[in-house]
FIMI-498914 format. One record per residue: residue number from 1; x, y negated, z of N, C-alpha, C in turn. Coordinates in nm, 4 decimals. Layout:
! residues N
  nr     n_c1     n_c2     n_c3    ca_c1    ca_c2    ca_c3     c_c1     c_c2     c_c3
 NUM        X        Y        Z        X        Y        Z        X        Y        Z
...
END
This chain:
! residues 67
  nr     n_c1     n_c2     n_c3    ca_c1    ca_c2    ca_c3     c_c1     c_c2     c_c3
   1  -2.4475   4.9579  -2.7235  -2.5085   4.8495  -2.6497  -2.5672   4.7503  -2.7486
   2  -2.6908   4.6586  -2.7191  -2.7106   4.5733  -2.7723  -2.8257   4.4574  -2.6562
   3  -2.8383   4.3363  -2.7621  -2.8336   4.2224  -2.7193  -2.9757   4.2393  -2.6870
   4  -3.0673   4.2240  -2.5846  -3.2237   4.1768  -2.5585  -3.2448   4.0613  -2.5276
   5  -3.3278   4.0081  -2.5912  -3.3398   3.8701  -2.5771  -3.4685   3.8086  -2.4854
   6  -3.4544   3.7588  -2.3566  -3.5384   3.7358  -2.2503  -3.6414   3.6668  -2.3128
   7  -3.7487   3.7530  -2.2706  -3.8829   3.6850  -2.3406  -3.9751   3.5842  -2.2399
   8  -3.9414   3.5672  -2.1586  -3.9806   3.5181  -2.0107  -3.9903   3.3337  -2.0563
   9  -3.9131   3.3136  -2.1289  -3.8754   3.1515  -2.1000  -4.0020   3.0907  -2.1693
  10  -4.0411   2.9500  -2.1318  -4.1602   2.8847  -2.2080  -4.1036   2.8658  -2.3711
  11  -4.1825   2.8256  -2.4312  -4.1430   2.8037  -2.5841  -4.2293   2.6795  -2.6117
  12  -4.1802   2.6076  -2.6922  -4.2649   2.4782  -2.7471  -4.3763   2.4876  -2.7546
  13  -4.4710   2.4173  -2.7160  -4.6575   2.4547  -2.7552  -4.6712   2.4660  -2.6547
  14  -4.6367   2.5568  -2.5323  -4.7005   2.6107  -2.4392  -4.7652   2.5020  -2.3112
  15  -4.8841   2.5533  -2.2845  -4.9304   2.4515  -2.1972  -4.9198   2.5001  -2.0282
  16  -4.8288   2.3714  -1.9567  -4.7772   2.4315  -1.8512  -4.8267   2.3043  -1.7445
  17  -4.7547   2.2974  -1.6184  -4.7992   2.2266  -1.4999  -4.6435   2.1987  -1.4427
  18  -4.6647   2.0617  -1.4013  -4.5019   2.0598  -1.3416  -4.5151   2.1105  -1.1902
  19  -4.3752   2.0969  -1.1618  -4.3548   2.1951  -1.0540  -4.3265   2.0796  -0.9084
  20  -4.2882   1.9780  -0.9743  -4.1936   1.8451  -0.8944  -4.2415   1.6911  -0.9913
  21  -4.2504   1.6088  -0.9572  -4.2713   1.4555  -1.0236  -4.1412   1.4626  -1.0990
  22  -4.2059   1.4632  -1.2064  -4.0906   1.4226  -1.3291  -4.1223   1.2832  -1.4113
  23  -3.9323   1.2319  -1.3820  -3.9537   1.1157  -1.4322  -3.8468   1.0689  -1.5538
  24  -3.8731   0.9752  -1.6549  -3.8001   0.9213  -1.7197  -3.7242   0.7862  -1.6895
  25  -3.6117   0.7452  -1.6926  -3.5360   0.6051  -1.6677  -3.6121   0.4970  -1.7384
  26  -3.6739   0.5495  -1.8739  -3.7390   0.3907  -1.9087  -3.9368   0.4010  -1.8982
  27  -4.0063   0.5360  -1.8966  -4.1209   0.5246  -1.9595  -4.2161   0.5711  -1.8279
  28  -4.1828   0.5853  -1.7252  -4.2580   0.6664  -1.6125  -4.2598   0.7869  -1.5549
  29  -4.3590   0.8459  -1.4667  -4.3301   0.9631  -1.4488  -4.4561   1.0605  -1.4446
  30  -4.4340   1.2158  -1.4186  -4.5710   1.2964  -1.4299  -4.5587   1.3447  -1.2798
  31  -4.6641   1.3163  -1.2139  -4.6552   1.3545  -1.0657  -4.6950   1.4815  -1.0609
  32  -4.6391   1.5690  -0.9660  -4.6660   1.7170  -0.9679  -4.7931   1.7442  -0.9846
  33  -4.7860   1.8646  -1.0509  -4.9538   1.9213  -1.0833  -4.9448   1.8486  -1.1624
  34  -4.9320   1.8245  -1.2776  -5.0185   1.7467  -1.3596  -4.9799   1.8502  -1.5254
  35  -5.0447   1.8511  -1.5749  -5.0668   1.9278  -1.6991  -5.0413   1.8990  -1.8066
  36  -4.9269   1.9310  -1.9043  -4.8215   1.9250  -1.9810  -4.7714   1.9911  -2.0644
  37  -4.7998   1.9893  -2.2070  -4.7386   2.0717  -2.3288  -4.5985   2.0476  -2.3277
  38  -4.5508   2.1659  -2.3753  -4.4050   2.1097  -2.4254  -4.4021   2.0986  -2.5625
  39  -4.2812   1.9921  -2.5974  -4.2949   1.9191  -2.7119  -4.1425   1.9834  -2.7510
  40  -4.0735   1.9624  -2.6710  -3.9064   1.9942  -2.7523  -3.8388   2.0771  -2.6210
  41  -3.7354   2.1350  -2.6269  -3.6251   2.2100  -2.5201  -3.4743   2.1561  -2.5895
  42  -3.4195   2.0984  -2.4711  -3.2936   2.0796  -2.4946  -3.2153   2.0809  -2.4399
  43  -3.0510   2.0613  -2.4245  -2.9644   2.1103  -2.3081  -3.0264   2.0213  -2.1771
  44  -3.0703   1.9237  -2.1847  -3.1631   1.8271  -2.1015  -3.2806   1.8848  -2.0394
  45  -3.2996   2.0014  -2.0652  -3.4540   2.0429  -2.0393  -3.5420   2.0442  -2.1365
  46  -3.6819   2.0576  -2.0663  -3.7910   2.0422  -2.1254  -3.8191   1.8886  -2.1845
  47  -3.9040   1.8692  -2.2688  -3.9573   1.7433  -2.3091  -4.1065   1.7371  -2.3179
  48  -4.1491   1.7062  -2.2316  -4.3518   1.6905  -2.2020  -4.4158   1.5916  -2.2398
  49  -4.5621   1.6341  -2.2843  -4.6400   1.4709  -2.3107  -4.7618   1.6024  -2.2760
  50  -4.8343   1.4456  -2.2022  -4.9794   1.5023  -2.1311  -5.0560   1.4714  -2.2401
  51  -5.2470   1.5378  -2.2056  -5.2931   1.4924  -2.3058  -5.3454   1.3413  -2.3578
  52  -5.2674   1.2131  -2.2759  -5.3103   1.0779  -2.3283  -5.1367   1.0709  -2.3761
  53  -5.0940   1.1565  -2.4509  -4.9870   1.1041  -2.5203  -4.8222   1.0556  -2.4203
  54  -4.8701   1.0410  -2.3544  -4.7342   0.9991  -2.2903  -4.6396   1.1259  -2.2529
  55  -4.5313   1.1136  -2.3042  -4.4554   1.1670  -2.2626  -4.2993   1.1061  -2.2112
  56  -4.2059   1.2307  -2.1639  -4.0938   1.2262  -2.0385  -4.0209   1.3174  -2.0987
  57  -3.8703   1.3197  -2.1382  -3.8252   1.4043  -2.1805  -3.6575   1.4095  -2.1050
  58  -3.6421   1.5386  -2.1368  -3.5164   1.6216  -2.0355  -3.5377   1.6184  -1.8798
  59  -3.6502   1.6819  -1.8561  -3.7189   1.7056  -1.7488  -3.6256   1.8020  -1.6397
  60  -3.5429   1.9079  -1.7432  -3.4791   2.0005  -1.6318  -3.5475   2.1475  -1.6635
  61  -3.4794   2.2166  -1.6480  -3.6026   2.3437  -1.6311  -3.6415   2.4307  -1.5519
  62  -3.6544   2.3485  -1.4201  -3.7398   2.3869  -1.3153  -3.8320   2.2676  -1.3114
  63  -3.8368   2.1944  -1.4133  -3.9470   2.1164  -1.3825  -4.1235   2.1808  -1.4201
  64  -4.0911   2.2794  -1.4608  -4.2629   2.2911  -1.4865  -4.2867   2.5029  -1.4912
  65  -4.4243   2.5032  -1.4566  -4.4308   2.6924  -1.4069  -4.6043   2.6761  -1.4701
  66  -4.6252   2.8197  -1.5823  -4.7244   2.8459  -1.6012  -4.8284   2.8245  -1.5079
  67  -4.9461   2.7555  -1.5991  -5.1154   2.7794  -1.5016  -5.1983   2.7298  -1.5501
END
Protein backbone atom coordinates (compact mmCIF):
# COMPACT_ATOMS: atom_id res chain seq x y z
CA UNK A 1 0.00 0.00 0.00
CA UNK A 2 0.93 3.50 -0.36
CA UNK A 3 0.08 7.09 0.31
CA UNK A 4 -1.68 9.28 -2.87
CA UNK A 5 -1.78 12.53 -2.34
CA UNK A 6 -5.21 14.39 -3.45
CA UNK A 7 -4.45 16.62 -6.17
CA UNK A 8 -7.91 18.26 -6.23
CA UNK A 9 -7.29 20.98 -3.48
CA UNK A 10 -6.52 24.79 -4.61
CA UNK A 11 -2.84 25.73 -4.00
CA UNK A 12 -1.52 29.29 -3.41
CA UNK A 13 -1.58 31.45 -6.69
CA UNK A 14 -4.61 30.04 -7.89
CA UNK A 15 -7.22 32.35 -9.13
CA UNK A 16 -10.63 31.46 -7.75
CA UNK A 17 -14.31 33.04 -6.98
CA UNK A 18 -15.94 32.86 -3.60
CA UNK A 19 -18.65 30.71 -3.04
CA UNK A 20 -20.48 32.79 0.08
CA UNK A 21 -19.54 36.65 1.36
CA UNK A 22 -16.47 36.30 3.14
CA UNK A 23 -15.65 38.36 5.87
CA UNK A 24 -12.91 39.53 8.22
CA UNK A 25 -13.61 40.90 12.07
CA UNK A 26 -11.44 43.97 11.42
CA UNK A 27 -10.94 44.75 7.45
CA UNK A 28 -14.32 43.91 5.50
CA UNK A 29 -15.73 41.57 3.37
CA UNK A 30 -15.71 39.87 -0.38
CA UNK A 31 -19.32 39.47 -1.45
CA UNK A 32 -19.99 36.31 -3.37
CA UNK A 33 -18.76 36.08 -6.86
CA UNK A 34 -16.17 38.15 -6.51
CA UNK A 35 -12.65 37.12 -7.78
CA UNK A 36 -9.78 36.17 -5.60
CA UNK A 37 -6.16 34.79 -5.55
CA UNK A 38 -5.07 32.89 -2.84
CA UNK A 39 -2.34 34.23 -0.89
CA UNK A 40 -1.76 31.69 2.11
CA UNK A 41 -3.81 28.23 3.44
CA UNK A 42 -4.08 27.68 6.96
CA UNK A 43 -5.81 25.62 9.63
CA UNK A 44 -8.16 28.87 9.29
CA UNK A 45 -8.69 28.40 5.68
CA UNK A 46 -7.93 30.16 2.78
CA UNK A 47 -6.40 33.72 2.85
CA UNK A 48 -7.63 36.05 -0.32
CA UNK A 49 -6.81 39.47 -1.71
CA UNK A 50 -8.68 40.73 -4.84
CA UNK A 51 -7.04 42.53 -7.48
CA UNK A 52 -7.16 46.21 -5.56
CA UNK A 53 -5.13 44.55 -2.86
CA UNK A 54 -7.44 44.00 -0.18
CA UNK A 55 -7.49 41.14 1.40
CA UNK A 56 -9.56 38.63 4.20
CA UNK A 57 -7.92 35.88 5.67
CA UNK A 58 -9.09 32.34 7.24
CA UNK A 59 -11.94 32.38 5.02
CA UNK A 60 -12.79 28.54 5.61
CA UNK A 61 -12.55 26.19 2.83
CA UNK A 62 -15.70 26.22 1.38
CA UNK A 63 -15.32 29.65 0.94
CA UNK A 64 -14.23 29.80 -2.65
CA UNK A 65 -14.74 27.10 -6.12
CA UNK A 66 -12.77 27.41 -9.40
CA UNK A 67 -13.93 29.84 -12.47
Amino acid sequence: MKYVKNDNAFKVGDLVHTTRTVSSCYAGHFEKGTRVRIIGISEGGYDLVDEYGNRVIETGFDSVCKG
